[in-house]
Every structure is written in C-alpha cells, then in structure tokens.
C-alpha positions as CSV (number, residue, x, y, z in Angstrom):
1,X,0.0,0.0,0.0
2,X,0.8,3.5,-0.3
3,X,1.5,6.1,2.3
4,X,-1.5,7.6,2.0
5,X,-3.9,4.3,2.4
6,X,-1.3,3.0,5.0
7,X,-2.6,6.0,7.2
8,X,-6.3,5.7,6.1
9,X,-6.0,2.0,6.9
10,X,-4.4,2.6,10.4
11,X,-6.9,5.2,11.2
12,X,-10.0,3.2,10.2
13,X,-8.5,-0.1,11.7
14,X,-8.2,1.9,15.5
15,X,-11.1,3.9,15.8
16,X,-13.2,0.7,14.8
17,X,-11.5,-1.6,16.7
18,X,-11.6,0.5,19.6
19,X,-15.4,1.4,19.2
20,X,-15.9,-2.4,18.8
21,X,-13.6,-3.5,21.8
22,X,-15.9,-1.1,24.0
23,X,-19.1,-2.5,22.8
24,X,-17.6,-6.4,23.2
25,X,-17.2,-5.3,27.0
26,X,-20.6,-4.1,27.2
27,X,-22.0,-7.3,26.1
28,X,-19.9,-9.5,28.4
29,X,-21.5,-7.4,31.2
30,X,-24.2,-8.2,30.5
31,X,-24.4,-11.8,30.2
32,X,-22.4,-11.7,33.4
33,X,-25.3,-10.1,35.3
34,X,-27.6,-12.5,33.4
35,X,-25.6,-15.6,34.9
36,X,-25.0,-14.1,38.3
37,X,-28.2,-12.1,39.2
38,X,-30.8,-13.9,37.2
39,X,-29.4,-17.3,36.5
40,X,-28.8,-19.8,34.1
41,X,-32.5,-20.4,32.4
42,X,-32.5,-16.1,32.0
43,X,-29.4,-16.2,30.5
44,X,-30.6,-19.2,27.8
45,X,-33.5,-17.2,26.9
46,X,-31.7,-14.2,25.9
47,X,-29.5,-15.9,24.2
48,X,-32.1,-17.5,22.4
49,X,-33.6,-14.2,21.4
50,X,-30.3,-12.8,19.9
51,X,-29.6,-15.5,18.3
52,X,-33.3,-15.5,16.5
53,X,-32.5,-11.5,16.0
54,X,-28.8,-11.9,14.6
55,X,-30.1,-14.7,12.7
56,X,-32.6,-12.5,10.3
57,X,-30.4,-9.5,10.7
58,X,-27.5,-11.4,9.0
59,X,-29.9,-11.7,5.9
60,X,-31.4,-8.2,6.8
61,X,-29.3,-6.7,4.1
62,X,-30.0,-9.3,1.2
63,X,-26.4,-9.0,0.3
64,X,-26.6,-5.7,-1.2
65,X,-24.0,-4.1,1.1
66,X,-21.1,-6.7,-0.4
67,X,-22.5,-5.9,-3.5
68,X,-22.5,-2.3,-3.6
69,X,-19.0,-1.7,-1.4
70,X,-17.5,-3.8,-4.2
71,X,-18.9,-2.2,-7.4
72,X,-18.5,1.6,-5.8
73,X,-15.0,0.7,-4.4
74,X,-14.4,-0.2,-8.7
75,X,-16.7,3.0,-9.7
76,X,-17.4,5.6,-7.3
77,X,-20.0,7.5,-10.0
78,X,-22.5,5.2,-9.0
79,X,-22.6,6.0,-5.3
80,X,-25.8,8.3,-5.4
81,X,-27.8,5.9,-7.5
82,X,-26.9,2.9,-4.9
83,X,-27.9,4.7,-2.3
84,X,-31.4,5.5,-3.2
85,X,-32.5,2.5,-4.4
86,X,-30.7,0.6,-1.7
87,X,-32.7,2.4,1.3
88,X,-36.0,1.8,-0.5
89,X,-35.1,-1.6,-0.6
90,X,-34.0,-2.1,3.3
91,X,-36.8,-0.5,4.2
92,X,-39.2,-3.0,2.7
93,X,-36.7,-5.7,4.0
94,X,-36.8,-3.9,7.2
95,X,-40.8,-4.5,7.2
96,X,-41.0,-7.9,6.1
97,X,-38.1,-8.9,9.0
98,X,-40.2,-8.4,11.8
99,X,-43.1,-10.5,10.4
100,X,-40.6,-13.2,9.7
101,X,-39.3,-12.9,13.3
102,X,-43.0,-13.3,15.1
103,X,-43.3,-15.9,12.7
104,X,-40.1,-17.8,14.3
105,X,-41.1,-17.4,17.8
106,X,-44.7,-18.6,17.1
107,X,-43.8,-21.7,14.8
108,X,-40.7,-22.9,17.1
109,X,-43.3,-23.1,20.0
110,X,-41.6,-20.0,22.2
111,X,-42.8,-19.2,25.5
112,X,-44.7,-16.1,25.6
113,X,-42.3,-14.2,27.6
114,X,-39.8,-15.1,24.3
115,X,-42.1,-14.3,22.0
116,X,-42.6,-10.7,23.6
117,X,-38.8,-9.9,23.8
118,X,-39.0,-11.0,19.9
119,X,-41.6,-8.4,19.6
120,X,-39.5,-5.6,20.9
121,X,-36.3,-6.7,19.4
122,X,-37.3,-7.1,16.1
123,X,-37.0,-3.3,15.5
124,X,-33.3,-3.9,15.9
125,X,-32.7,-5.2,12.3
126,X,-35.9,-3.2,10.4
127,X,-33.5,-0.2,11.4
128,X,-29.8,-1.9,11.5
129,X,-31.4,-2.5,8.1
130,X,-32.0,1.5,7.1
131,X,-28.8,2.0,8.6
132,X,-26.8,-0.1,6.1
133,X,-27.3,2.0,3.0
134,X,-25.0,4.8,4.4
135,X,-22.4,2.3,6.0
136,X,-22.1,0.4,2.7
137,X,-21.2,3.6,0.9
138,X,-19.2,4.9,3.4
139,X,-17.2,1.2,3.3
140,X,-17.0,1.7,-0.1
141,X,-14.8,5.1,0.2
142,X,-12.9,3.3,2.8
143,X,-14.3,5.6,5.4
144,X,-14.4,3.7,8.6
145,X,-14.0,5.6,11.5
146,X,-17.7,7.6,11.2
147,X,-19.3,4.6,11.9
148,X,-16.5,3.8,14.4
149,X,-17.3,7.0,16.3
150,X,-21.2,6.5,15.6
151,X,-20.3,2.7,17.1
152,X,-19.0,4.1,19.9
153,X,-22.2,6.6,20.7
154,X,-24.3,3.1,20.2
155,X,-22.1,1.9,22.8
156,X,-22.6,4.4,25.3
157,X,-26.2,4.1,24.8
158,X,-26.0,0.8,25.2
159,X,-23.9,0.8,28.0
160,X,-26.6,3.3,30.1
161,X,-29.2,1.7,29.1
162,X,-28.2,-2.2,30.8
163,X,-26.9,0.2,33.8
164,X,-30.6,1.6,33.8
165,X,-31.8,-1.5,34.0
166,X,-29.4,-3.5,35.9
167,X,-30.1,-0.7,38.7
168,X,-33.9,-0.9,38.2
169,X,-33.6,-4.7,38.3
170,X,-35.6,-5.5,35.2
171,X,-35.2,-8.6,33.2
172,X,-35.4,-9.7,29.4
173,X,-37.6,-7.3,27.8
174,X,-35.8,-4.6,29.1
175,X,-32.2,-5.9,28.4
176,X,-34.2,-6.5,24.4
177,X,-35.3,-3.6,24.6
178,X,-32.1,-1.7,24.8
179,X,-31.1,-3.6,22.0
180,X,-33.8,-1.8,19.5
181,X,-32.8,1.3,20.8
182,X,-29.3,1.4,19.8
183,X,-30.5,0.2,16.1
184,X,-32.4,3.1,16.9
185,X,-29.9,5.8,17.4
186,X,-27.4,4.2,14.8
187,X,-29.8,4.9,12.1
188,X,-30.5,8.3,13.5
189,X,-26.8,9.7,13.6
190,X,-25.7,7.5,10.9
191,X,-28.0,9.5,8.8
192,X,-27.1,12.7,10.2
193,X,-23.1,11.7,9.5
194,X,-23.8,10.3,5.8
195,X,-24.8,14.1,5.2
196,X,-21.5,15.5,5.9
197,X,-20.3,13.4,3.1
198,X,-23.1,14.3,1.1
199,X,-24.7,11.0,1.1
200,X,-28.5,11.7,1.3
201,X,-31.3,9.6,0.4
202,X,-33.1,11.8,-2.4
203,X,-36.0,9.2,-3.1
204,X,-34.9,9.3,-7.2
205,X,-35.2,5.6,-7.2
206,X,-36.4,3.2,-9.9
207,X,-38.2,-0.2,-9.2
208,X,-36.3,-1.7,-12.2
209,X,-32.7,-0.8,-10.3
210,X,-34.1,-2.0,-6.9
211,X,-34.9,-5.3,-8.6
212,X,-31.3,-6.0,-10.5
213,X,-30.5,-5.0,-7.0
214,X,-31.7,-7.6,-5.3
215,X,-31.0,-10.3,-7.9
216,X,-27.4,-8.9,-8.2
217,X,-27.2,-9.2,-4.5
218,X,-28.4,-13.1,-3.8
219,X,-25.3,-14.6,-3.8
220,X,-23.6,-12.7,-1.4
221,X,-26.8,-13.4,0.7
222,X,-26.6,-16.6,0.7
223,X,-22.5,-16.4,1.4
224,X,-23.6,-13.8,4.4
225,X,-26.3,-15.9,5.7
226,X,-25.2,-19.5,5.4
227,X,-21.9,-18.6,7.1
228,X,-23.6,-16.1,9.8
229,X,-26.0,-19.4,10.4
230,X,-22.8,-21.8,11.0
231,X,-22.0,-19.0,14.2
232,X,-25.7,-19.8,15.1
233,X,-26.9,-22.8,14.8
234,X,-25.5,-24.1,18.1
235,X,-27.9,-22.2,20.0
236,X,-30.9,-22.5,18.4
237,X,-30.7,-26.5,17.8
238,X,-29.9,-26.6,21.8
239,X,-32.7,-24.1,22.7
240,X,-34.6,-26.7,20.6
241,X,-33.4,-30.0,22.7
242,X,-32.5,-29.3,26.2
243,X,-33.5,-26.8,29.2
244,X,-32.7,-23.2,29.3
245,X,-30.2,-23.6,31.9
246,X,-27.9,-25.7,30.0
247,X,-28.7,-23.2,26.9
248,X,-27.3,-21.1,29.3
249,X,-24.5,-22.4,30.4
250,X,-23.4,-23.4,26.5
251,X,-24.0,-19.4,25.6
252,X,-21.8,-18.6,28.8
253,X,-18.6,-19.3,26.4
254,X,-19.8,-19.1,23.0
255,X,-20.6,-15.7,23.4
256,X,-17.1,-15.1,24.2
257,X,-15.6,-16.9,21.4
258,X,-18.0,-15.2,18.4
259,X,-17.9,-11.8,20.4
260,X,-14.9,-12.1,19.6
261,X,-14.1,-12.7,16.1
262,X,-15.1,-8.6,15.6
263,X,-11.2,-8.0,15.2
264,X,-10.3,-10.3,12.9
265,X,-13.7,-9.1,10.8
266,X,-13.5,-5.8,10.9
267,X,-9.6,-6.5,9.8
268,X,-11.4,-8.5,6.8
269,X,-13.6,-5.8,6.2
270,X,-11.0,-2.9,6.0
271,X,-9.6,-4.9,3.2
272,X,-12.9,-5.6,1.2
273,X,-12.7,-2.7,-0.5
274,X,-8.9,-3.0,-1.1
275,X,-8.9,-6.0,-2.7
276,X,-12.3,-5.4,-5.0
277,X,-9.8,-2.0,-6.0
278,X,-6.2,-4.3,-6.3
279,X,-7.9,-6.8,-8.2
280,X,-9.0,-4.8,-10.8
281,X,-5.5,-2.5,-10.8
282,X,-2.8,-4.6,-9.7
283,X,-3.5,-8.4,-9.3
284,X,0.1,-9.4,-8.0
285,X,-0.3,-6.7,-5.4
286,X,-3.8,-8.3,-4.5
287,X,-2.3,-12.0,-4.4
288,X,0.6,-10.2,-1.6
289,X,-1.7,-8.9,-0.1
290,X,-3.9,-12.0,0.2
291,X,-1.0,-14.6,1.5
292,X,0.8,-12.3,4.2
293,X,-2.6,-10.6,5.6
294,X,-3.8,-14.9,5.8
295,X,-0.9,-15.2,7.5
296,X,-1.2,-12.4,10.0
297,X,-5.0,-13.0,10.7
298,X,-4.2,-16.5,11.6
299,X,-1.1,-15.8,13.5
300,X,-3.5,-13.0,15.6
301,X,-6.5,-15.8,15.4
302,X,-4.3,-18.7,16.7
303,X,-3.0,-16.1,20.0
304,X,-6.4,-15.1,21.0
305,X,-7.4,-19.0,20.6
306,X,-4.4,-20.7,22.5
307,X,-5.3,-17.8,25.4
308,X,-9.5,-19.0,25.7
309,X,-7.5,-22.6,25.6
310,X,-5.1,-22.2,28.1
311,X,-7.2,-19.6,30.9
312,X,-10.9,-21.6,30.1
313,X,-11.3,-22.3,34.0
314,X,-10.5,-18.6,35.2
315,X,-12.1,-17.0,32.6
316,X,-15.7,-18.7,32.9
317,X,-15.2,-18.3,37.1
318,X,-14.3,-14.9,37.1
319,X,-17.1,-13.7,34.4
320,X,-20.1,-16.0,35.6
321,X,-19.2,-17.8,39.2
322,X,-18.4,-21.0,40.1
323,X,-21.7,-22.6,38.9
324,X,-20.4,-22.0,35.3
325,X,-17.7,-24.0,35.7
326,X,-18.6,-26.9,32.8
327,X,-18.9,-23.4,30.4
328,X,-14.9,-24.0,30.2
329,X,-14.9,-26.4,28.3
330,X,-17.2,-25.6,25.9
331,X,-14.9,-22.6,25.5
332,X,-12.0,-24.4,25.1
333,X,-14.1,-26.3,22.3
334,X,-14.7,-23.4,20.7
335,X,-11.7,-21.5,21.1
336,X,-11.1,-23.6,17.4
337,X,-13.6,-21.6,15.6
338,X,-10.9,-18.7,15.4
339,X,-8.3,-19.9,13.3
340,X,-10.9,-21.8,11.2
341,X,-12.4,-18.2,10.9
342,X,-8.8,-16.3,10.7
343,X,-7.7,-18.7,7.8
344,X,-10.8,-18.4,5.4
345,X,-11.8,-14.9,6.0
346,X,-9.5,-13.3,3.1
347,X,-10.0,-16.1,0.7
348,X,-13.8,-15.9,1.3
349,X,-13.2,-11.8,0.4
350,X,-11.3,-12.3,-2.4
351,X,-14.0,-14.9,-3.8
352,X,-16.3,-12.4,-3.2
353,X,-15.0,-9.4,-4.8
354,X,-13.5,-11.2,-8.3
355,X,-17.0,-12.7,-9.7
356,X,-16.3,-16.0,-8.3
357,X,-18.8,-15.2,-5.5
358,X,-21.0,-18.2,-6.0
359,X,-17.7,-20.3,-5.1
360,X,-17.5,-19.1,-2.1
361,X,-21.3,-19.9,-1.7
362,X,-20.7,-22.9,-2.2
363,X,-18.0,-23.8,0.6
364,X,-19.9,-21.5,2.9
365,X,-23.5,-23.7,2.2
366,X,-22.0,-27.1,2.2
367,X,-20.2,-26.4,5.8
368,X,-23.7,-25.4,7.2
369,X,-25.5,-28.4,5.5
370,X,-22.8,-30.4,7.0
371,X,-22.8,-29.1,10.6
372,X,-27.2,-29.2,10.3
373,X,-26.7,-32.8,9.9
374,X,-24.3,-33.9,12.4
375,X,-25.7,-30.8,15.1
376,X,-28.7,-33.6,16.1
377,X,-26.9,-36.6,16.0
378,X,-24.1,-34.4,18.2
379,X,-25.7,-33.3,20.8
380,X,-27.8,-36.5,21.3
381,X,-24.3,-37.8,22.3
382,X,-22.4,-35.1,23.2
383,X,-25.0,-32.6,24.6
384,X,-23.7,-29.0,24.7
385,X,-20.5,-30.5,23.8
386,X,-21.7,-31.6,20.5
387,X,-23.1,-28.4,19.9
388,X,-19.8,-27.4,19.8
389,X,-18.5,-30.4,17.6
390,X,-21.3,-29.5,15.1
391,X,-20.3,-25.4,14.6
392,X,-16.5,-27.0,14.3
393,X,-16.9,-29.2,11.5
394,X,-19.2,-26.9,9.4
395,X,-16.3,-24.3,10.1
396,X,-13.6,-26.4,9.2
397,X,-15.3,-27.8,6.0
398,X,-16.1,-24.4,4.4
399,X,-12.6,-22.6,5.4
400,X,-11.2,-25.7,3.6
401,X,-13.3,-25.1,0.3
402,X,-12.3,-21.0,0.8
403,X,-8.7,-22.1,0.8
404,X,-8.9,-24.3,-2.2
405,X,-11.4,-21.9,-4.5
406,X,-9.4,-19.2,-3.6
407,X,-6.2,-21.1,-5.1
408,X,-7.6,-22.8,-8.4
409,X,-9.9,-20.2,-9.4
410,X,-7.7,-17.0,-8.7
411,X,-4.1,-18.4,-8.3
412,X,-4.3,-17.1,-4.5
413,X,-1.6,-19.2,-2.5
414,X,-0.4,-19.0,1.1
415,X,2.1,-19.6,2.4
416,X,2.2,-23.1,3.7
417,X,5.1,-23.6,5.7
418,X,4.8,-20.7,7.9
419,X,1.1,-21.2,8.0
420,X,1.8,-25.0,9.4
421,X,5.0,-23.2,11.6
422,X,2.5,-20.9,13.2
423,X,-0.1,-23.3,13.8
424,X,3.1,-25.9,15.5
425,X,4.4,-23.0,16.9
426,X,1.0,-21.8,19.3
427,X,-0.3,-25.5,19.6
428,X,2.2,-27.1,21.0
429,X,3.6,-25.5,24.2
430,X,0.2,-25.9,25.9
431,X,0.2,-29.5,24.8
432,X,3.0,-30.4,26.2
433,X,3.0,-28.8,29.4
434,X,-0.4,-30.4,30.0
435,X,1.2,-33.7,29.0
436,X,3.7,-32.8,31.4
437,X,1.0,-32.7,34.2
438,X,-0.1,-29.0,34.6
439,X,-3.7,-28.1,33.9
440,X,-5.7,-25.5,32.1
441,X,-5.1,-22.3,34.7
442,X,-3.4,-19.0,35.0
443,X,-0.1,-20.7,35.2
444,X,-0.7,-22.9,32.2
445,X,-1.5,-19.3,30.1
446,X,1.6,-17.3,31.2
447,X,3.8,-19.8,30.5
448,X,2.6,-21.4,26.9
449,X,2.6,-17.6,25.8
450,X,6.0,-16.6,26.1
451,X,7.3,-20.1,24.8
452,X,4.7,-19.8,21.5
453,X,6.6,-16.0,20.4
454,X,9.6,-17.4,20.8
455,X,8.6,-20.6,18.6
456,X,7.2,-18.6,16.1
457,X,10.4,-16.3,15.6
458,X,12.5,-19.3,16.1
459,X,10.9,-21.2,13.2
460,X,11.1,-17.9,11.0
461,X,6.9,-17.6,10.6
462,X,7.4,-14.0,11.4
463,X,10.7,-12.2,10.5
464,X,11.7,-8.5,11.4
465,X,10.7,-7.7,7.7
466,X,7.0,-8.6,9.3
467,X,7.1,-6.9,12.5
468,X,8.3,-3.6,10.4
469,X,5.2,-4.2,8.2
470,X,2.7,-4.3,11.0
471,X,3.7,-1.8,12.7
472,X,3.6,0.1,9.6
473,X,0.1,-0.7,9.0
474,X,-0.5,-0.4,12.9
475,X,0.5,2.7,13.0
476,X,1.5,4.3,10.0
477,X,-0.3,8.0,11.0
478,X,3.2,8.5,12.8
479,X,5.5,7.5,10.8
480,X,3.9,8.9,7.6
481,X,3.7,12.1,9.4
C-alpha cells in the first residue's frame, strides 16, 4: 500500500476496533449479570432471542451491502444511485423482517415471555437494516471511522441503558429492549453523518434498479447468511433440545468466542474494498496482499485462541461464578472456531469481490448443511458438547473449500510452511505442558505464551521484515507524518 492508504487503513483499523472492543465489554457485562443475578434459564432465553434477532439481521441486508462496497469501491459514479435505491429496498426488508421474526417465535413453539422480547427486538434489524445503505457507501470510500465513532455513541447508549436497568432490576424485555434502541440511534446519527459526506437519500429511485439490485445481491446473501447461520446454529438446535439452563450455560462461552471474532472481521472488512480495487489495478499486489494478511489473521487468530485454551477455568469463574464452571470447556471447544475463521476470511473476500462469489457460496453452504446434519446426531451424544462439535466441522469444511477456491480459481496461494509453523508454533507449548502434568489455569497461560513467540520467531513464521510491516500498518499516521 501507499503512504497515504497506510494512514487511512491505520486510522479506520483503531477507531473501529476501539469502538468495537468497548461494545464487546458491554455485552460481556451483560451476560455476566444474566448468569449471576438472574441465572442460568434467563441467560438461555436471551440468548435464544439474539440469536433468533442476529439470525434474520444477518440476511437483513440481502447481500446488497457486499455488493455495492464492491462495485462503488471499482466506480465511485454510481454512489448516489446505490444509495437511493438501496434504502428503499431495506426499508421493505426492514418491514418484512419483523413479520418473519414473530413468525419464528410462534412456529418454534416459544414461551410467551420469548415471543414478547422478539416483539421488541425485532425493530433492531428493520433499522440496523435502514442503517446499512449509508455504511455500505461509506465502506466503499474506505471511510471507517464515522461509523467507528457512531459505534462508539451506540455503545454508550448501550452501555446506560443495561446500567438503567441492571439498577432498576428488570429482566429480558428490558435488556431486548435496549437492544432496539441502539438500532435506533445508529440509524439516527448514521443518517445525520452520511450528510456530511453528502450522502442523502433523495428518493430518485427506480423499481427496475431496486430489482437488478436484489437479484445482483443473492449470492452474497446466501454467502452472508449461510456462514452467519454456522455461528448460530449451536444455540438454536440446543434451545430446541435441552432446558434453558444448559442453553445457558453453552451461551456462557460461545458468546465469548463469536464476540470475539469482531477484530479479525473488521480487519477483513477494511480490506474488502482494497482487494475489489487491487484486483482490478494490480492483481500481483492483491495476491501479496492476500498470502501475508492470511498469515497475519491467523497468527493474531491462533494467540487469541491458544489464550481461551489455556485460561478456560478462570475466565468462565471470574465472568459468571463458580456454577459456570462446565462453560470451560465448551470454550476451550470453541476457542477452534478462530483460526478456522482467521484462515478463510480473506480467501472468502477475495471470492467475493472477483465474480467468483458463487464459489464461495458454495463452501460457505456445504459447511452449514454439514454441521445441520451432524448438530442432532451431536448433541444426542455429546449434549452441549456436541453443539460445539457440530459449529467446528461446518467451520472447518467451508474454510477448507475457501482455501482451495481461492487457489484454483484465482491463483491465491499461502504460504504453507509458515502457516503450518505458526499453527506448530502456538499448539504445541500448551500441549506439552499439559502432558507434562499441569492443567488448564493461569499458570498454564503465562507460560505457553511466552514459549509460542519465541517458537514462532524461532521457526522464522514472522521475520523483522514482518514486525516492520505491521507496525507500519498499525500505525503508519506516525511514521507517515
């Protein structure tokens, strides 16, 4: 990269992850009073609820957004057009959401108190949905850190709102309920921001555009909502099959694990755009690009994994108590999903952005088929466990088939031996040492840490060369300055 998108990359990459970071801690407060001052069954329901929200707001958008950041990132004339016929067409998503979300609650047999919360929350996605004409166009200029700071507003609303009614000692509809409000005040001052940019809504749309729209836009749907249905799918099949309490006690540490996957997605996201712009302009830069940011997502993917592994037991005490103490192993279960996620994210991008999108369809539908059909069978032997197993093997199979699309249908190639280095380098010291005879702990984490840097330098999967390029990226507003 340039100077100049070095420092618009480093700029976008802190304000979201910071904005994101601060919501993340939000959340985990709040599950945290869930567990502790309402229990267990509580805690399964509103999981159950968000899951049913996030569910219908990953398909909320109909794939439009992928679609647009990557033909505006290529042509930036069409922005005003996009936008116009984009909002009219979230808005009659938007409508049409919260029917299908009543619909859920009733047909899968919900409580009434469920079905209520359901109520309330499904204004979250009819305006998450209004919201994601401006960030799409905003993406697509590589402007980030608007919706960083509007994130960070969200959070604060958020953040006073559980306070509110932590302090009032109200339950589910109220925790929901704060929910549709910050959809709320994102589409407000998301609206109000997109001005300052000159991105209005004029209402000059055409039904014929909203239509190629939306036919344009199905296969990054179905890429969007097969793969945001493999994050799921544990919940709802368990929600399905046991009590709440165990619910709860399974959504104690996967919350933790998809919370968070926001940094290595919102890394994927800040290079969308890049690579739908590379690939048209400079391929070999793209296919640089694509092998040493792999690299680095899994290297970052593999840490924050090997640290779930290794400090399960004080993690799941210290958040929820000692009556959550089978939630850590779940998590350590689950601390897999992030370098399956880390390791298929760019080649699932640059699928996406090179009009081999239904490719990456493909690998993302046949690793949720997969994990539908073995999530029964799994938890029938496994329980919450299998849960677990299930969300693992759809994971595995479709960051395989990202991988191997992404190398026969645009010569994109990683780099192997690192990649296997790395994986050596962080698996292995926690291995041993529990081989050796110490357990999963505090000392287990401060000691596998240090040992897997020094095994990853030693085996050359990072060189200086590396370090000098992430701190470039990191932080290039200084030095470019």
């Amino acid at each position: 990269m340039t100077a100049p998108a070095l420092q618009r990359f480093s700029v976008n990459f802190w304000t979201l992850t910071v904005s994101k970071v601060l919501y993340r801690l939000v959340s985990i407060g709040v599950a945290m009073y869930l567990a502790r001052a309402l229990g267990a069954a509580v805690l399964g329901e509103y999981a159950t609820v968000m899951n049913v929200l996030t569910l219908y707001l990953a398909f909320g958008d109909l794939g439009v957004t992928n679609l647009v950041i990557r033909d505006v990132s290529q042509d930036r004339s069409r922005a005003a057009s996009y936008l116009d016929n984009f909002f009219v067409l979230q808005l009659l998503v938007g409508l049409l959401l919260i029917a299908l979300i009543m619909l859920t609650g009733v047909a899968a047999g919900y409580e009434s108190i469920i079905i209520a919360a359901l109520a309330i929350g499904s204004f979250g996605p009819f305006f998450s949905g209004l919201s994601n004409a401006y960030e799409a166009l905003m993406n697509a200029h590589e402007l980030f850190y608007p919706f960083a700071i509007i994130e960070m507003i969200c959070m604060l609303v958020f953040l006073v709102g559980n306070v509110t009614v932590v302090l009032m000692g109200e339950g589910l509809l109220a925790l929901v309920g704060v929910t549709a409000l910050v959809a709320v005040v994102r589409w407000s001052v998301g609206s109000v921001w997109a001005g300052r940019f000159s991105m209005r809504v004029q209402w000059r749309f055409r039904w014929s555009a909203v239509r190629t729209l939306l036919a344009a836009g199905v296969p990054f749907l179905l890429i969007n909502g097969t793969h945001f249905a493999i994050q799921r799918m544990d919940v709802l099949f368990l929600s399905w099959t046991v009590s709440d309490e165990r619910v709860g006690v399974y959504a104690a540490a996967s919350r933790l694990v998809f919370a968070s996957l926001f940094l290595l997605a919102s890394i994927g996201a800040l290079l969308y755009p890049i690579f739908s712009r590379l690939l048209v302009e400079d391929r070999e830069r793209a296919r640089s690009l694509y092998a040493r940011g792999s690299l680095y997502l899994l290297l970052l993917a593999l840490v924050i994994a090997q640290l779930f592994y290794t400090l399960a037991p004080v993690i799941t005490t210290l958040l929820y108590g000692e009556a959550f103490a089978e939630s850590a192993v779940v998590l350590q279960l689950l601390a897999l999903f992030l370098p399956l996620f880390g390791i298929g994210l760019l080649a699932s991008n640059v699928l996406m952005v090179s009009r081999a999108v239904w490719y990456a369809v493909g690998a993302s539908a046949a690793g949720l088929l997969t994990g539908i059909a073995l999530a029964l069978p799994a938890i029938g032997m496994w329980e919450i466990q299998g849960a677990a197993a299930a969300v693992l093997t759809a994971e595995t199979l479709a960051a395989i088939l990202f991988v191997f699309f992404a190398a026969h249908r645009l010569e994109m190639h990683l780099p192997t031996r690192r990649i296997l280095g790395g994986i050596a380098a962080v698996a292995l010291p926690p291995l041993l040492l529990q081989v050796a005879g110490l357990s999963a702990g505090l000392l287990l984490g401060t000691v596998s840490m240090p040992l897997s840097l020094l095994l990853i330098f030693g085996l050359r999967v990072l060189t200086t060369q590396d370090v000098t390029e992430i701190r470039l990226l990191l932080l290039s507003r200084r030095r470019t300055s």
